[in-house]
C-alpha positions as CSV (number, residue, x, y, z in Angstrom):
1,X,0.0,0.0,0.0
2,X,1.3,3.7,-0.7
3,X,0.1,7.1,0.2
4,X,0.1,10.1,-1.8
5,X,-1.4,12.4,0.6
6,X,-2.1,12.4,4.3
7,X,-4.5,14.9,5.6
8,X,-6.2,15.5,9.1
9,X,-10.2,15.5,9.2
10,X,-12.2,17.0,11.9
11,X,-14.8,14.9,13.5
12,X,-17.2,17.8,13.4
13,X,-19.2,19.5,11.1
14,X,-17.8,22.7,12.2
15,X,-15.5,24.7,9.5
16,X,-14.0,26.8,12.2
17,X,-12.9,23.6,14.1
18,X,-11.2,21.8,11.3
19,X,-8.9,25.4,10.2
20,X,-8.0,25.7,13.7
21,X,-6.0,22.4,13.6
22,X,-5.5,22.1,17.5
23,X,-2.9,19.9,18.9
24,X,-1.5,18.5,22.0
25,X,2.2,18.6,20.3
26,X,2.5,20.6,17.4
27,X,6.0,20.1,17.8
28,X,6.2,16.6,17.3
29,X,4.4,16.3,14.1
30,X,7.0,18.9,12.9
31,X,9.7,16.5,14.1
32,X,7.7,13.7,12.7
33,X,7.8,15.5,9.1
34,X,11.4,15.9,9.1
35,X,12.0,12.4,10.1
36,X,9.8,10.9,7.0
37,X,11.6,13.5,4.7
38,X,8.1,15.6,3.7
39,X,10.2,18.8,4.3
40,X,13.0,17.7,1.9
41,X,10.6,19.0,-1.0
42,X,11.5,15.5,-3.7
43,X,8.1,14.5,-4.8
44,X,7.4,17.9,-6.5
45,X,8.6,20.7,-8.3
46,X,8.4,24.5,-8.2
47,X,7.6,26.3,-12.2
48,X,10.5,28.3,-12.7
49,X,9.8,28.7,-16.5
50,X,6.7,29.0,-19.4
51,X,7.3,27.9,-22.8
52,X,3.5,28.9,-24.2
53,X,2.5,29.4,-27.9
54,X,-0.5,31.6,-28.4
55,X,-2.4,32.3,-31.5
56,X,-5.2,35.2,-32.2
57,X,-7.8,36.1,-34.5
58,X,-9.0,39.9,-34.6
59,X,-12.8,40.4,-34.8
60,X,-13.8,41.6,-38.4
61,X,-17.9,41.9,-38.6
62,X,-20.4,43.2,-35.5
63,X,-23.6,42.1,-35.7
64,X,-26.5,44.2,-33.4
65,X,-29.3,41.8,-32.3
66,X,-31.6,44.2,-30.7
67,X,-35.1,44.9,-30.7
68,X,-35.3,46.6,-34.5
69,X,-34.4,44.3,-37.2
70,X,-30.5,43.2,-36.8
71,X,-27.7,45.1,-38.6
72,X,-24.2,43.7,-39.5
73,X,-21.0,45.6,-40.1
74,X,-17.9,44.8,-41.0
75,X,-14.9,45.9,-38.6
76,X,-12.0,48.4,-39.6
77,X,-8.6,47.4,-38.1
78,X,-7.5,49.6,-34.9
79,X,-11.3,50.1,-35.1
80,X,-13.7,52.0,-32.5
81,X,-13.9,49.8,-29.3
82,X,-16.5,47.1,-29.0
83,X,-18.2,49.0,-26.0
84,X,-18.8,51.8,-28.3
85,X,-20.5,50.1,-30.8
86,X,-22.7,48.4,-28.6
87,X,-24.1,51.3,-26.5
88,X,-23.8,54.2,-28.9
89,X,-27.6,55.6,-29.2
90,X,-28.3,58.2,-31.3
91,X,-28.3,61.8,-30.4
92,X,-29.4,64.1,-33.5
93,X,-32.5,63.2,-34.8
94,X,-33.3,65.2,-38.5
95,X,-37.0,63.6,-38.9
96,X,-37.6,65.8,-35.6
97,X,-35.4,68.4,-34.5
98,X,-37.1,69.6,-31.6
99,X,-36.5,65.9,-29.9
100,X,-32.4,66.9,-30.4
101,X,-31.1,68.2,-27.6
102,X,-30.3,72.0,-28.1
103,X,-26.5,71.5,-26.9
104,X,-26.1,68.9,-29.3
105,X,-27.7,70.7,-32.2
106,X,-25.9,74.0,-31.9
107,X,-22.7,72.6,-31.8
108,X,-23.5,70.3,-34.7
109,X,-24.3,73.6,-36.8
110,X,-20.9,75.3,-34.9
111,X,-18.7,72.6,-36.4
112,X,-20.7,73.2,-39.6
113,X,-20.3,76.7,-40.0
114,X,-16.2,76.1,-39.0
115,X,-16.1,73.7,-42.0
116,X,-17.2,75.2,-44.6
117,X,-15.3,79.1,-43.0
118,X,-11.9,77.4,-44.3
119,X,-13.7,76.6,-47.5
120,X,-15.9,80.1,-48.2
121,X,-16.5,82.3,-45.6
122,X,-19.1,84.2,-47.6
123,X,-21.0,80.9,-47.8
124,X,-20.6,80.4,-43.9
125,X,-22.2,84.2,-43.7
126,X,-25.0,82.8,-46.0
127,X,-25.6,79.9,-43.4
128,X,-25.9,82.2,-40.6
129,X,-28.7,84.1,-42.7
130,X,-30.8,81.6,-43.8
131,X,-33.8,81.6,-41.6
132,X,-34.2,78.0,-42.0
133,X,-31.1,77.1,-40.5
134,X,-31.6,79.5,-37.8
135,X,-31.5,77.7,-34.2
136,X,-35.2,78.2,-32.1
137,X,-35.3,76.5,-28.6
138,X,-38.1,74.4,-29.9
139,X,-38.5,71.1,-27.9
140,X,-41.2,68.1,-27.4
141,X,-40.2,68.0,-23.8
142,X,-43.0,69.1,-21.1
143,X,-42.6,72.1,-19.5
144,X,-41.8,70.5,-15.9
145,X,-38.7,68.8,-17.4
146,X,-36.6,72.4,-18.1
147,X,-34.4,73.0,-15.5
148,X,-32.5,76.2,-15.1
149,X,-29.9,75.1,-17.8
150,X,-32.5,75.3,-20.3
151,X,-33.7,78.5,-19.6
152,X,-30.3,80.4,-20.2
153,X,-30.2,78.7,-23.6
154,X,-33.0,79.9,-24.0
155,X,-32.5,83.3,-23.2
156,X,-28.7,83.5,-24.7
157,X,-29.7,81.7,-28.0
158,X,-33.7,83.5,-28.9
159,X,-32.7,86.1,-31.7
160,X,-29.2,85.1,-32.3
161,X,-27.9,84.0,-35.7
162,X,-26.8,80.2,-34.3
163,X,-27.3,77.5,-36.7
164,X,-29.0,74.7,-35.6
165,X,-27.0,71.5,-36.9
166,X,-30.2,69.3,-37.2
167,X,-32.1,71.3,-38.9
168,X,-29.4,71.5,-41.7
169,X,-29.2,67.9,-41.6
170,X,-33.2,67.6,-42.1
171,X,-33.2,70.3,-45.0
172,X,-30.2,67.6,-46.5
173,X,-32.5,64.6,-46.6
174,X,-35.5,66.8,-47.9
175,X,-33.8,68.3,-50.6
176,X,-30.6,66.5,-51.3
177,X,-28.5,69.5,-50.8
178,X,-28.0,73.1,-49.5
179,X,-29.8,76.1,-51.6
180,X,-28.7,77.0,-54.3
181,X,-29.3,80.9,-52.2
182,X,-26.5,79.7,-49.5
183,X,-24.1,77.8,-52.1
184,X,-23.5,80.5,-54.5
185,X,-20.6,79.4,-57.4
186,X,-19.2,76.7,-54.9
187,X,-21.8,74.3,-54.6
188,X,-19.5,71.1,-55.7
189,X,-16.9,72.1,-53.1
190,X,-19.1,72.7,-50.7
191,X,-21.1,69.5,-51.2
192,X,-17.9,67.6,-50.6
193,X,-17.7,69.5,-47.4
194,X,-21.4,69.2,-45.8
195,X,-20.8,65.0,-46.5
196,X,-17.6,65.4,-44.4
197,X,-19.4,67.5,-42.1
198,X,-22.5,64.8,-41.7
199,X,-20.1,61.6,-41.9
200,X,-18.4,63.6,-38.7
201,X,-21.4,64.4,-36.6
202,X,-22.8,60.9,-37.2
203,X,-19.1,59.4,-35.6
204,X,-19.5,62.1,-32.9
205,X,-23.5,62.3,-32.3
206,X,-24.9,59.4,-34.5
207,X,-27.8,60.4,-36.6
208,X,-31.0,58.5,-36.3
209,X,-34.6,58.7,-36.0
210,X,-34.5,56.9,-33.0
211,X,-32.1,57.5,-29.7
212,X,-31.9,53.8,-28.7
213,X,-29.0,51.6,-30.3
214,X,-29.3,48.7,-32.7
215,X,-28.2,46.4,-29.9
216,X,-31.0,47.6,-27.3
217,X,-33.7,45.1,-26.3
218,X,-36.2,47.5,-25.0
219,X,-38.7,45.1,-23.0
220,X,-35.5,43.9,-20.8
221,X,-33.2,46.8,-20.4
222,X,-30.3,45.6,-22.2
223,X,-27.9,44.7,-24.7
224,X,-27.6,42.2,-27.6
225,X,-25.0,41.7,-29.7
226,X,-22.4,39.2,-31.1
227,X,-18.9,39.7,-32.5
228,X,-17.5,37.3,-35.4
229,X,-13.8,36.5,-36.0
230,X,-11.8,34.7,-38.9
231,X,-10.9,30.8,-37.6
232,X,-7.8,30.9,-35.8
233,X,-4.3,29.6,-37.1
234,X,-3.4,25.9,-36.9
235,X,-0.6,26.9,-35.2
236,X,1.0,23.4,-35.0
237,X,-1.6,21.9,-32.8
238,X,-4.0,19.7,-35.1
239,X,-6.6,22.1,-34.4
240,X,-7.1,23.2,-38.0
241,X,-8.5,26.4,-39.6
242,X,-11.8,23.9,-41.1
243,X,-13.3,25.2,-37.2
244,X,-15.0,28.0,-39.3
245,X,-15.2,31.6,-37.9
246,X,-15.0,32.1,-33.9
247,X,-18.4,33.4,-32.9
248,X,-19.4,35.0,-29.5
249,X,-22.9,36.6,-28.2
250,X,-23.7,38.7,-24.7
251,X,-27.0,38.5,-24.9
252,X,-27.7,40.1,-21.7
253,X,-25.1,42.8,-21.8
254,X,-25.5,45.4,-19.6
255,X,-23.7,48.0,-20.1
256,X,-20.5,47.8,-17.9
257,X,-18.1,46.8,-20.1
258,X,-17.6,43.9,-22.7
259,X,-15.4,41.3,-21.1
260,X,-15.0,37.1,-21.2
261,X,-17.3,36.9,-19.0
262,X,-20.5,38.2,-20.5
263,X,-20.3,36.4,-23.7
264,X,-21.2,32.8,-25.4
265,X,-19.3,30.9,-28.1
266,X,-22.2,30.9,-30.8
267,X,-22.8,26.9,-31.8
268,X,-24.2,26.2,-34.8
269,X,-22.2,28.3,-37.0
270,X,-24.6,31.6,-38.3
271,X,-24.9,32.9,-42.3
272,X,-24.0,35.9,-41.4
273,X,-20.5,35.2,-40.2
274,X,-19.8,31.3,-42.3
275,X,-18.0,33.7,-45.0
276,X,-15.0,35.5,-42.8
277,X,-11.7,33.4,-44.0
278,X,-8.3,34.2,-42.7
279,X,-6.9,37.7,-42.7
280,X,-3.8,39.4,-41.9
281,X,-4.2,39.8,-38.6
282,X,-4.2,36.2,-37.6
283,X,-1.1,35.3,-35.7
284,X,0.9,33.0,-33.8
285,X,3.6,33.4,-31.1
286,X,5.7,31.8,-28.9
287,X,7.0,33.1,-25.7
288,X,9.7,32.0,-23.0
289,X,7.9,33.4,-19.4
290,X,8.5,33.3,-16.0
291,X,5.7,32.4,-14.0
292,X,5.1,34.3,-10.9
293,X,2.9,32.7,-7.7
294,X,-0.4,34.2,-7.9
295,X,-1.7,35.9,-4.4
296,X,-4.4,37.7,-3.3
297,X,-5.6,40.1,0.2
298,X,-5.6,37.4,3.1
299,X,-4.2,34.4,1.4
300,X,-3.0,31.5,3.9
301,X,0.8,30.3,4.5
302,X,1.5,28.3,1.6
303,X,2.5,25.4,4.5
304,X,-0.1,23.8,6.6
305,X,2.1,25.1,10.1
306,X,3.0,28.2,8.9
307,X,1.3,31.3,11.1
308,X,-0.5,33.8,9.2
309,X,-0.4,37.5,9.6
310,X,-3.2,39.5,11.6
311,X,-4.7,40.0,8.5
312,X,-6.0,36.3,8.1
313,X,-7.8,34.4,10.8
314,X,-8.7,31.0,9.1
315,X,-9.6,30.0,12.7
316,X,-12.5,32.2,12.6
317,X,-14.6,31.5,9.7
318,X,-17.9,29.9,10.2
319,X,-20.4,27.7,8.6
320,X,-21.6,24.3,8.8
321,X,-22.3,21.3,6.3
322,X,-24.6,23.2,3.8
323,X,-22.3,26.3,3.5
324,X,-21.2,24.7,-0.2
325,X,-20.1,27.9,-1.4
326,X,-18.1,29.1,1.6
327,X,-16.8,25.1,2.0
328,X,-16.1,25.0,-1.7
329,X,-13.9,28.8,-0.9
330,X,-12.3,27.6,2.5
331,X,-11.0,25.0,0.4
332,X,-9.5,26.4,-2.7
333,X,-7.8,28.9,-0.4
334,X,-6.4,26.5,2.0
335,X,-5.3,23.4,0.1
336,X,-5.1,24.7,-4.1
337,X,-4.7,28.0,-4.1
338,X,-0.1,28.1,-4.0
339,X,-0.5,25.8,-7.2
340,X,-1.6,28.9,-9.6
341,X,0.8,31.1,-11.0
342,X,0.6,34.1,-13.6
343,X,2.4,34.1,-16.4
344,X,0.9,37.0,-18.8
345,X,1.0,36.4,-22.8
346,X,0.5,39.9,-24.7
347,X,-2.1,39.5,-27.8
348,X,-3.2,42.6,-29.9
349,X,-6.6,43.9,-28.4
350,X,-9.8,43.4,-30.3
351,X,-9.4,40.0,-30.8
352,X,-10.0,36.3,-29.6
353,X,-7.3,34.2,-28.4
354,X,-6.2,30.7,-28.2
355,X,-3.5,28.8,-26.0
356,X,-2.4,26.5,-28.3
357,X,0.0,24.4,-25.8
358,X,2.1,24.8,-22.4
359,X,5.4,23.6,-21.5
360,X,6.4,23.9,-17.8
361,X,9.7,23.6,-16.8
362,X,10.4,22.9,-12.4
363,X,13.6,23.3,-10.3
364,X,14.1,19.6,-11.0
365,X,14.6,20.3,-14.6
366,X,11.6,18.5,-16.2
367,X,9.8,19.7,-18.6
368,X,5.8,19.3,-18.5
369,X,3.4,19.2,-21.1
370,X,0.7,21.2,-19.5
371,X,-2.1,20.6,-22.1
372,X,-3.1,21.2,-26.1
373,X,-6.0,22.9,-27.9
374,X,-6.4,19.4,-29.8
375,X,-6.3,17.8,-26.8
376,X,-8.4,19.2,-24.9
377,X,-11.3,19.2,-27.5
378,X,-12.4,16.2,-25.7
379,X,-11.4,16.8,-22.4
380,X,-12.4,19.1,-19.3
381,X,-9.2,19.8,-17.5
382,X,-8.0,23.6,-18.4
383,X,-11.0,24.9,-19.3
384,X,-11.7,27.5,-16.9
385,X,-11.5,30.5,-19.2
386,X,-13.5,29.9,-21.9
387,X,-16.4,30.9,-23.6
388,X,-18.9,28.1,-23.8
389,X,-21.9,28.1,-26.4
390,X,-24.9,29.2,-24.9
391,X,-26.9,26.4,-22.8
392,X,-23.7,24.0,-22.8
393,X,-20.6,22.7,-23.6
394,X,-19.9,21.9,-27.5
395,X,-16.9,23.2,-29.8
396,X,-16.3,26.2,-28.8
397,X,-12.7,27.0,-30.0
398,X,-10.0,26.5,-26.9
399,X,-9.5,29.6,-24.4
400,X,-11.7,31.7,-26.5
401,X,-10.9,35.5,-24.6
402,X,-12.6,38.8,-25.5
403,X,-10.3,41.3,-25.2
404,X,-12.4,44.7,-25.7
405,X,-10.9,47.8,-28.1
406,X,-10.5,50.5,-25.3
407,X,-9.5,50.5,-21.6
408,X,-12.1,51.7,-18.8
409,X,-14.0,54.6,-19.9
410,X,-14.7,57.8,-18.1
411,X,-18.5,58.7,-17.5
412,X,-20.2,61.6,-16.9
413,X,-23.1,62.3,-14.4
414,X,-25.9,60.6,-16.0
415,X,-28.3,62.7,-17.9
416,X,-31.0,60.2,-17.7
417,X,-31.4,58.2,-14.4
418,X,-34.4,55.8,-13.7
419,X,-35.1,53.6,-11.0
420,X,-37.4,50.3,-11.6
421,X,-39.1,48.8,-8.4
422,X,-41.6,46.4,-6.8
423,X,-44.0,47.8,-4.7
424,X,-45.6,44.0,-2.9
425,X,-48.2,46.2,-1.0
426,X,-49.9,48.2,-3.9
427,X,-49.6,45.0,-6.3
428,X,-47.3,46.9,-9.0
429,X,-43.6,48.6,-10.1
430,X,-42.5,52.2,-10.3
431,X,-40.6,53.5,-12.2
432,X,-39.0,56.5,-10.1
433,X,-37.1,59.2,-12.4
434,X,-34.2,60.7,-10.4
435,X,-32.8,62.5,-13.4
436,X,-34.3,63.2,-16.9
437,X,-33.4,65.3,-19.6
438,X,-33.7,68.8,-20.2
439,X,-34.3,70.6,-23.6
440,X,-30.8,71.2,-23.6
441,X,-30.1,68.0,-22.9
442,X,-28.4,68.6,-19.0
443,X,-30.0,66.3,-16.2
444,X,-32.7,67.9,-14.7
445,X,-33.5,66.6,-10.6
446,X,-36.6,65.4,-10.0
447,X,-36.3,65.3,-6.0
448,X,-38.6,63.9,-4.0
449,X,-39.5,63.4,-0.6
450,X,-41.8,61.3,2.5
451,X,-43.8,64.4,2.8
452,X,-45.0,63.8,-1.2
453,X,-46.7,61.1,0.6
454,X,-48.5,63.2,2.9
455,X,-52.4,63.4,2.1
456,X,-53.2,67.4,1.5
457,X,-55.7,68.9,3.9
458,X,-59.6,69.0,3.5
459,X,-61.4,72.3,2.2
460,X,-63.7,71.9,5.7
461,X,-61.1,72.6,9.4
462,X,-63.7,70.1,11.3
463,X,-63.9,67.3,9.3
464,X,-62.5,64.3,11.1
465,X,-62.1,61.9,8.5
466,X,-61.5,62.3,4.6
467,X,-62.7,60.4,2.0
468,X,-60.0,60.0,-0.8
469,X,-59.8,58.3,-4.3
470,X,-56.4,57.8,-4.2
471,X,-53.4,58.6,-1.9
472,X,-50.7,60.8,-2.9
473,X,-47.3,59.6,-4.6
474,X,-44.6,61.7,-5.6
475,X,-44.8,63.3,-9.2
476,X,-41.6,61.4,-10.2
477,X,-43.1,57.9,-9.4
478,X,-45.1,56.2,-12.3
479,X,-46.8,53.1,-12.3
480,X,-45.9,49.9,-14.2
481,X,-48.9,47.8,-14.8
482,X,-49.1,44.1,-15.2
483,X,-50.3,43.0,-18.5
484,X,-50.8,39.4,-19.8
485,X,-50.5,39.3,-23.7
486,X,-50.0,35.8,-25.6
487,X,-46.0,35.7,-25.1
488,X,-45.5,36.6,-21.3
489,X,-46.0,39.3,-18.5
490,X,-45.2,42.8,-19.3
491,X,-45.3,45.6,-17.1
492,X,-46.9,48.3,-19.1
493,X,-46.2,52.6,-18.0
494,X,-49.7,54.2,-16.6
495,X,-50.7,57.4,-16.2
496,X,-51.5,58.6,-12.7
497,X,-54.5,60.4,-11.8
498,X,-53.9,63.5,-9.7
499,X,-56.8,64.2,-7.2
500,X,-55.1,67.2,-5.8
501,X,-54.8,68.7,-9.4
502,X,-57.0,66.5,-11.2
503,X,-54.7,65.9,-13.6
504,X,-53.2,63.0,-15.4
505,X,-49.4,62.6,-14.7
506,X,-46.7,60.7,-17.2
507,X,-43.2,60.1,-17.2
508,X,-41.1,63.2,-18.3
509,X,-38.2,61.3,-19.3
510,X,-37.0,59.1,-22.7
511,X,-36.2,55.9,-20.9
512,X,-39.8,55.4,-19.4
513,X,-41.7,56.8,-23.3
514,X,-39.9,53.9,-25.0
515,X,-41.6,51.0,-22.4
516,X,-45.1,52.8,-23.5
517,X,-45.7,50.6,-26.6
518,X,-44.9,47.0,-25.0
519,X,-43.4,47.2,-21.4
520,X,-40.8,45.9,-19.4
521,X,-40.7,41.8,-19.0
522,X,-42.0,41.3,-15.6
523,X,-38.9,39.1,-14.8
524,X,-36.9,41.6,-15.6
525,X,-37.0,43.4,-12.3
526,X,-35.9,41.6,-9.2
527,X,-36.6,42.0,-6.0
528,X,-33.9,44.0,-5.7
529,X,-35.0,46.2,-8.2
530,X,-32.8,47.8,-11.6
531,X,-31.5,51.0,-12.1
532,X,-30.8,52.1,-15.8
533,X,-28.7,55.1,-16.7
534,X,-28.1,57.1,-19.6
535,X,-24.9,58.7,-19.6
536,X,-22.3,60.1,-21.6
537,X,-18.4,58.1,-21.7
538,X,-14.9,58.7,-23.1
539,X,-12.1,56.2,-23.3
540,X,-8.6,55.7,-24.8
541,X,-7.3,53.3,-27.4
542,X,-4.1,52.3,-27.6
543,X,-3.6,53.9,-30.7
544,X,-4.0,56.9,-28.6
545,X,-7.2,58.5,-29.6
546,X,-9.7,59.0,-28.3
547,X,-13.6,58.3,-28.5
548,X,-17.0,59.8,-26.8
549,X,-20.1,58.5,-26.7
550,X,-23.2,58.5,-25.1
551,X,-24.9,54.4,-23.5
552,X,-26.9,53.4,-21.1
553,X,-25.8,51.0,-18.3
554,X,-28.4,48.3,-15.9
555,X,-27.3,47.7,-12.5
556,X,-29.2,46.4,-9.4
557,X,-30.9,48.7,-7.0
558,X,-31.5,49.0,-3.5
559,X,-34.6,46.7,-2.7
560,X,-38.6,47.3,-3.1
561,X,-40.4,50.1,-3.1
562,X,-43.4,51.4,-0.4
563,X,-45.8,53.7,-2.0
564,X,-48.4,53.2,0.7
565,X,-50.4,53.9,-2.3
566,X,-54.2,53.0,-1.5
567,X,-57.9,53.7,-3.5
568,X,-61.2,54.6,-2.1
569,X,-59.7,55.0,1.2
570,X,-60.6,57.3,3.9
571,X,-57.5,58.8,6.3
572,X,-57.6,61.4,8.8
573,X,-57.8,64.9,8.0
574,X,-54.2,66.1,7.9
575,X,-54.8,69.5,9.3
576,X,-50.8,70.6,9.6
577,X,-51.1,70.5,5.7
């Protein structure tokens, strides 16, 4: 009989107990280790060296699976990042001007007038004049929604000659050009210059008759999208390029950033992609490395005896039998986590990448084969970062890795801020608007408080009790209405009845107007509740430029809501009113 590994068991149930590891004589096992030779270190090796081949496929088409009819596009190389392309909603919209945001308009008709200056000033003059071109702080908005912002646009821009950018761009898909009054004996040049101008402002703005991207799923708040690659390179390992294109798909993208993580390998192959064959940027390397020991905050002793800082009490952590998760932790960190090391392998961004094979070298001078793409097609060890196709494992290409066009992007204070929650003792959701959009496009508060909740006083000083249709809610709060249609639950956007005013109150915002014609998914909002955000970003390529645009991002929220909202109901006459 031989032993590979002797370890003590507890003969509780207790977690705690069993990291503890309490002894009569610590010191004689520690003599008894260095009598059997365990602290000589001869039955295993230390990495001290990486031989690793890599090979890489950039993404060359982008396919937007929203709610609208899906769009493909091919990818540029050193392209926009994949963030970008995904969240990018549109902000000028020519088949209505007065739903563009004045900001955005005027300095759409700024960069205009600049343009075509270094090509004819007198035609720039001409622009200024036209009265068709000329900016009027016209907006679909309700009044409640301007914020103080809006009102010195107002008040600066009434009467000036400012040229509103949207409104050139709508007289351009009416007529097909500028007058013939405002090009004069330049119209060729200048035709060349408006098409730069608009092929700008649509990179910058994005031109559309609707704000929300291509990706958007409007009934659930999200993102869908897929990215398509050539097939990687052979690279040696019998994994050939007859895999067909490598084909990933978050379809529940939220908005934080396009990672591994959030994506599926796409299994069956889709017509849209079956076409890409191998480009130029494929690759293959190989790299010599030196693995370093990977660590993290409060990691044990990497030996069983060794005494931990005061950082980590292992002794101290509790749970029982059905604590999987924490077991499952308690273990990793104690008894497998000194066997990983990092050992980083640079491949160009925007662009999925494959391990092809690993060879480990130890202080005893062997040399391991760690693993191989074609071997590992039909086995489960070393498969821990991968994407798997969507519902299950199948042939997804080997250590499949996003690796997204920018780095972390800067946002801005959200211009559009919307909270979505459950309200159990009223039977429905809100949605409560913390921030919408002003005619100028800046956030405009919507503040709100307990006293909103407060019934207001009857007209009579001695009546007791009050009879009341409805209590009061705050303005910003609307209802979200269950509805049943033939393919699920929907939570529809109602209008609430004001008894105070007796008027009918909507949402002031965007985000809440596009729910109006099907809803929300009722399993879209948790318990929790979601919170969505419309705000504008900026990141950094590598390449060193630079890119803005304007997405919306989903993240969880701080539990239900409690309207105390009640009908036919009679409260006590609230006097201090």
């Amino acid at each position: 009989m031989s032993w590979a590994r002797i370890e003590p068991h507890c003969a509780t149930t207790a977690v705690d107990e069993g990291l503890a590891a309490a002894v009569a004589d610590p010191l004689w096992f520690l003599l008894r280790q260095w009598q059997l030779g365990e602290l000589t270190g001869d039955d295993g090796g230390t990495p001290v060296s990486l031989d690793v081949q890599a090979s890489w496929s950039p993404f060359a088409r982008f396919r937007a699976a929203g709610s609208g009819p899906a769009t493909t596009v091919d990818l540029a190389e050193d392209g926009e990042p994949v963030e970008r392309l995904v969240e990018r909603q549109n902000t000028l919209t020519p088949d209505d001007p007065a739903r563009t945001p004045w900001a955005a308009a005027v300095r759409a008709g700024r960069a205009l007038l600049d343009r075509v200056a270094e090509a004819d000033p007198a035609a720039a003059e001409r622009i200024r004049d036209y009265p068709a071109f000329a900016f009027t702080p016209e907006t679909t908005r309700p009044a409640e929604a301007a914020g103080p912002d809006d009102d010195l646009y107002r008040t600066l821009l009434t009467g000036s000659r400012t040229v509103d950018g949207v409104r050139v761009l709508a007289y351009l898909d009416q007529h097909g050009g500028l007058p013939p009054e405002v090009t004069g004996d330049s119209g060729a040049d200048l035709a060349e210059v408006v098409a730069r101008w608009r092929t700008a402002m649509d990179a910058e703005w994005g031109i559309g008759a609707v704000a929300a991207p291509d990706s958007w799923i409007g009934d659930r708040l999200e993102y869908s999208f897929a990215l398509a690659a050539p097939p990687l390179p052979d690279g040696g390992t019998g994994v050939a390029e007859s895999t067909g294109p490598v084909v990933l798909a978050g379809s529940e993208y939220d908005g934080s950033g396009v990672s591994w993580a959030q994506v599926d390998a796409v299994d069956p192959m889709p017509d849209w992609a079956a076409d890409l064959t191998g480009g130029p940027g494929t690759g293959t390397r190989i790299v010599s490395l030196l693995p370093a020991p990977l660590s993290y905050p409060s990691m044990p002793a990497d030996r069983f005896w060794e005494f931990e800082d005061r950082r980590v009490s292992l002794g101290r952590v509790g749970g029982g039998p059905t604590d999987l998760v924490k077991i499952l932790a308690v273990d990793f960190a104690t008894v497998f986590s000194p066997d990983w090391y990092l050992a980083p392998v640079e491949v160009p961004v925007g662009a999925v990448a494959r391990v092809d094979w690993v060879v480990v070298r130890d202080t005893f001078g062997f040399a391991t084969l760690a693993g191989t793409a074609a071997g590992e097609q039909t086995s489960r060890f070393g498969r821990q970062y991968r994407a798997e196709p969507d519902g299950g494992a199948g042939s997804a290409p080997a250590d499949s890795a996003v690796r997204p066009g920018g780095r972390a992007s800067l946002t801005a204070a959200p211009s559009e801020d919307v909270c979505f929650q459950r309200d159990e003792g009223a039977n429905l959701a809100w949605a409560v608007e913390q921030a919408v959009p002003g005619p100028s496009g800046r956030p405009v508060t919507r503040d709100w408080s307990l006293a909103d909740f407060e019934p207001p006083p009857a007209n009579s000083a001695d009546a007791e009790l009050v009879w009341r249709l409805s209590t009061p809610v705050p303005r910003s709060w609307t209802p979200l209405v269950a509805t049943q249609p033939d393919d699920g639950r929907f939570l529809l956007p109602a209008r609430m009845f004001d008894t105070a005013t007796d008027e009918l109150r909507s949402a002031l915002g965007d985000l809440v107007a596009e729910l109006r014609g099907r809803g929300i998914r009722d399993e879209e909002i948790p318990p929790e509740g979601i919170r969505v955000r419309v705000q504008d970003q900026l990141c950094r390529t590598p390449d060193g430029r630079t890119w803005v645009w304007r997405g919306r991002q989903k993240d969880l929220w701080r539990g239900e809501a409690s309207s105390g909202l009640r009908f036919d109901d009679t409260t006590p006459n609230n006097r201090n009113s």
